[in-house]
C-alpha positions in Angstrom: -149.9 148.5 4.0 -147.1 147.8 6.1 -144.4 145.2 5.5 -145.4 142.8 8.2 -149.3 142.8 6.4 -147.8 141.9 3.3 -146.0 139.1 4.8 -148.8 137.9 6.5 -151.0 138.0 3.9 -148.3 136.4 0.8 -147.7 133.4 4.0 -151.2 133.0 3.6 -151.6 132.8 -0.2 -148.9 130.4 0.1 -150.3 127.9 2.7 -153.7 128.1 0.6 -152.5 126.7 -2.5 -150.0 124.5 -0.9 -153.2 123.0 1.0 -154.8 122.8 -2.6 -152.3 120.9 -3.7 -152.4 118.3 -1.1 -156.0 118.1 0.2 -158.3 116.2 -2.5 -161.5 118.1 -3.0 -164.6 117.2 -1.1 -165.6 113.3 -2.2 -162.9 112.7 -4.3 -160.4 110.5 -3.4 -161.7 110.6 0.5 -160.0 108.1 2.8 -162.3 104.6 3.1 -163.9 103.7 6.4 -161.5 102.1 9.1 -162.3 98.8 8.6 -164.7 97.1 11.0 -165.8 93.8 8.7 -163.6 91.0 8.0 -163.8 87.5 6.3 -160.9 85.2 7.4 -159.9 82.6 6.3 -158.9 79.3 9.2 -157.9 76.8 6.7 -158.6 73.5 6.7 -158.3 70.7 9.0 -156.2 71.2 12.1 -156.5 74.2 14.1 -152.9 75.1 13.7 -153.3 75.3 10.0 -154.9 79.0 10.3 -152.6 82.1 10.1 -151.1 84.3 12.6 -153.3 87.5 11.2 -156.3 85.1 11.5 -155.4 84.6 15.0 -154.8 88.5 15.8 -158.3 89.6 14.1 -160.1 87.0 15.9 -159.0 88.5 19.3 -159.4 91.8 18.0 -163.5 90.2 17.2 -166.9 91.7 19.2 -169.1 89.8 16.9 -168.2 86.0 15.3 -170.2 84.8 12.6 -168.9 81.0 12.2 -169.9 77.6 12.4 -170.2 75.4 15.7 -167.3 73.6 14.6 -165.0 76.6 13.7 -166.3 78.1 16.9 -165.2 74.9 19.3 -161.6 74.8 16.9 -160.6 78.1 18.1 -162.4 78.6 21.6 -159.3 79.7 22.8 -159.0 82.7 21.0 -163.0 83.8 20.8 -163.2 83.7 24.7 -165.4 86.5 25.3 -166.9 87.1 22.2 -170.5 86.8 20.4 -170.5 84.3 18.4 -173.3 83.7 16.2 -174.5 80.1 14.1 -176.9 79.7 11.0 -176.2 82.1 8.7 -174.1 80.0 6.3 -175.0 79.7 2.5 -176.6 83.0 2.2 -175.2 84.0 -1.1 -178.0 85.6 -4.0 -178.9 83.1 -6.2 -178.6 80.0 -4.1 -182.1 78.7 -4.8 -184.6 80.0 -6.8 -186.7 83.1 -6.7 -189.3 82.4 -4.2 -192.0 84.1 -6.6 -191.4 81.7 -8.9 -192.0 78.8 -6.5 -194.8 77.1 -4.5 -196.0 75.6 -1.6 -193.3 74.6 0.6 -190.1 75.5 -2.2 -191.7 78.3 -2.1 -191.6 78.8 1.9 -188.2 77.4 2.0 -187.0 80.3 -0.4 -188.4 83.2 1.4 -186.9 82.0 4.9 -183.7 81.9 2.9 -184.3 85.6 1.6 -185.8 86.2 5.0 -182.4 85.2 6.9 -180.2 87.1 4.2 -181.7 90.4 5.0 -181.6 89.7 8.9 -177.6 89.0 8.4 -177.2 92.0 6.5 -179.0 94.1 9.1 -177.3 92.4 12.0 -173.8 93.5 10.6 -174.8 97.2 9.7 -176.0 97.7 12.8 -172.9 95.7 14.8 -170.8 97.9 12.3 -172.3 100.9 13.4 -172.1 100.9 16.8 -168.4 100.6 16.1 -168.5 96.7 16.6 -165.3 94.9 14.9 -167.3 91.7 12.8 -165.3 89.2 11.9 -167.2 86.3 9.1 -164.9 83.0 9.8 -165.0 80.5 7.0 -162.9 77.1 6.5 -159.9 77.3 4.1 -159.7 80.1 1.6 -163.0 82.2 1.9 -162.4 82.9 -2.3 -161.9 79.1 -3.4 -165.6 78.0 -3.7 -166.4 80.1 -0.5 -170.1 80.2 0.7 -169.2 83.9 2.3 -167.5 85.9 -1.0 -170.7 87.4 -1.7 -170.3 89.8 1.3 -167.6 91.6 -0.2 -169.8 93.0 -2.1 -173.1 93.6 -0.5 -171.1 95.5 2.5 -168.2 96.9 -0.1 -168.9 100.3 1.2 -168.1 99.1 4.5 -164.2 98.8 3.4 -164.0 94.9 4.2 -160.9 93.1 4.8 -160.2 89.6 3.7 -157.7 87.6 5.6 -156.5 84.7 3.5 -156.7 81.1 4.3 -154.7 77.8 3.2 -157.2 76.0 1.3 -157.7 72.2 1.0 -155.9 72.0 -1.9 -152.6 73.1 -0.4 -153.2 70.7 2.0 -154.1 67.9 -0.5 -150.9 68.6 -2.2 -149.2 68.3 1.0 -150.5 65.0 1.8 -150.0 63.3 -1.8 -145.8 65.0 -1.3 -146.0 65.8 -4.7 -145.6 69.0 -7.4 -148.8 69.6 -9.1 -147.1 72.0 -11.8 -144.6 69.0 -12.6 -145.3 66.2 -15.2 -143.9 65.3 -18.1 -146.1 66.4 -20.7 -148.1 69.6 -18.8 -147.5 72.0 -16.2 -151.0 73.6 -15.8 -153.8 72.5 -13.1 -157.3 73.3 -13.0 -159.5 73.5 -10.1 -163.0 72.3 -10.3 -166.2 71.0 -9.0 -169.4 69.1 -9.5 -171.1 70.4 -12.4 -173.9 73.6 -12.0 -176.4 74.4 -14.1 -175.7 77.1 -16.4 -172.5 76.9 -16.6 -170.5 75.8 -19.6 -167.2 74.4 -18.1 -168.1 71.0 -17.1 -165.4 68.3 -16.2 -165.9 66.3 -19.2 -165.1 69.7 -21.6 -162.2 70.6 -19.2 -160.4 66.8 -19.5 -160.1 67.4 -23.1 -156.9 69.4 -22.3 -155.1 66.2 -20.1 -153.9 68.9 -17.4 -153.7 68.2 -14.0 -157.5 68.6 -12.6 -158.2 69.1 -8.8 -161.9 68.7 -8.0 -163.8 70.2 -5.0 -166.4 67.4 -4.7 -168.8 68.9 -2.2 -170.7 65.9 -1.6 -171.5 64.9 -4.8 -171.7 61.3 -6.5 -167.9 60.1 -7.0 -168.3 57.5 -9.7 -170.0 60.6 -11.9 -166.7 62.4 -11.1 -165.0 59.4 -12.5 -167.3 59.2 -15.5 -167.0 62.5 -16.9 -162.9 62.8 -16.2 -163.0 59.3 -19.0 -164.6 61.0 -21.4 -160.9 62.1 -22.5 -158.5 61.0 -20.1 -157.3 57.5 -21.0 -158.0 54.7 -18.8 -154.6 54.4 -16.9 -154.3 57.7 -15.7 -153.2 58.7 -12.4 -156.1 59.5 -9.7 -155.8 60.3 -6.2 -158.3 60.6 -3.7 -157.7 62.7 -0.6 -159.8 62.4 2.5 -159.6 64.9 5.4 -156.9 67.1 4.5 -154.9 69.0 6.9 -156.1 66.5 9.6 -153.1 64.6 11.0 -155.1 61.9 12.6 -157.3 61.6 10.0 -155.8 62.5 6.8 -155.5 59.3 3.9 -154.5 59.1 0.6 -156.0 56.6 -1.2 -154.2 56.1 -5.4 -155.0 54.6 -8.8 -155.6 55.2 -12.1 -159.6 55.7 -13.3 -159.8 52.3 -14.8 -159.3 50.9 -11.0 -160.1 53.7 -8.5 -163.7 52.7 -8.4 -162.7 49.5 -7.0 -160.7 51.1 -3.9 -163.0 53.9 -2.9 -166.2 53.6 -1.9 -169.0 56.4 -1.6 -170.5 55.2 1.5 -166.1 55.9 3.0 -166.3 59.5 1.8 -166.6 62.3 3.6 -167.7 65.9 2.9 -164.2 66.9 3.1 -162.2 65.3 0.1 -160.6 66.2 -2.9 -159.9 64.3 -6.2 -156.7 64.7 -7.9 -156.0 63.8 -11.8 -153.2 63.7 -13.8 -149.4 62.9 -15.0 -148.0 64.6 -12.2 -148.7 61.7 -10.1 -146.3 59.3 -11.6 -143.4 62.0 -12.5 -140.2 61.6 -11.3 -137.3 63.9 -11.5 -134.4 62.5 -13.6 -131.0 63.1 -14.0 -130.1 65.7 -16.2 -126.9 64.6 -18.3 
């Protein structure tokens, strides 16, 4: 064998188990799908609120799944695309299982579980023929977000979630204040009505006197008020905070729980408020000496 074989043959044993050190073996470690799904996050409130990358994948969108409202917020940027209503509240286990239901529960259910499986097909299939879907959703999509359950129905799709301000940055915004500063705790806890089944209700989580930020989702506010004085005493701080991240209509309305229920009225609230409890409300910085 002449010398030029053998150097072409020892190249070759080289490149071989180079290559075998650098190419993963067939379905390990393979490289995910370019990602076609996204859930974005627009914030809340004001149009302006919503981040730059929420603004690029929305131009970048061939299919919108989003709300009327979200739609007409940010017509500007989703000129052009398909945009696409109704599907909201999809998630498993909203309702109960319609073959444990009659009459009309039991209709109600399986249009629910009827419209799930046509969303699911109606992204596959956008997905497939190389569509870019983009899932908008107000504030952060992963703060008591109606959408989070697609990350995981569509996982192998490699999905993407662009962040959002939520209403609580918003809320904390409007009341100017430091929700990790008070004079006896520096912990908040985010909440919300009461579900069934689970085991942190409000009233178990005042016991602890830490700041508390409810996500009210229309429910009653004097039950709000009830459970929170179980354990918090009577004059402690409350705020209530309508439309946040809505300069025109943003409002701040304070007292403590033994008085709030004299300056808010149901019938006044909106969908879209937050209830604040706690020391932080009345701290002030002093003057170290």
């Amino acid at each position: 064998m002449t010398h030029a074989c053998l150097r072409r043959r020892f190249l070759a044993l080289v490149l071989g188990a180079l290559a075998s050190l650098v190419l993963p073996a067939a379905g390990v470690g393979a490289e995910k799908p370019a990602t076609q799904l996204y859930l974005v996050g627009v914030g809340p409130g004001d149009a302006d609120l919503a981040t730059l990358r929420a603004i690029h994948v929305m131009k970048r969108a061939d299919l919108v799944f989003c709300s009327n409202r979200i739609g007409e917020k940010f017509s500007e940027h989703l000129k052009g695309k398909e945009l696409v209503d109704g599907y909201w509240r999809l998630f498993p286990g909203y309702g109960k299982d319609p073959a444990s239901l009659k009459g009309r529960e039991r209709d109600q259910a399986e249009r629910l579980d009827a419209k799930r499986k046509d969303f699911i097909a109606r992204v596959r299939n956008a997905v497939a023929d190389k569509k870019t879907v983009v899932i908008l959703d107000n504030g952060d999509p992963l703060v008591y977000g109606p959408w989070a359950w697609c990350l995981e129905e569509f996982e192998d799709l490699n999905p993407v979630v662009v962040p959002g301000l939520s209403c609580f940055n918003a809320g904390n915004a409007a009341l100017k204040r430091c929700v990790t500063t008070s004079d006896r705790t520096k912990s908040v806890i985010l909440s919300a009505a009461d579900w069934p089944g689970k085991t942190d209700t409000i009233d178990k989580l005042s016991v602890h006197h830490s700041t508390m930020v409810l996500f009210t989702m229309r429910a009653e506010f004097k039950d709000f008020i009830a459970k929170l004085s179980v354990n918090y005493p009577p004059e402690t701080p409350v705020a209530v905070v309508k439309h946040a991240g809505y300069v025109d209509q943003e409002e701040v309305v304070q007292g403590t729980l033994a008085t709030i229920l004299d300056k808010v009225s149901q019938d006044a609230l909106s969908f879209e408020y937050l209830i604040y409890v706690g020391d932080f409300l009345k701290h002030r910085y002093k003057n170290s000496k």
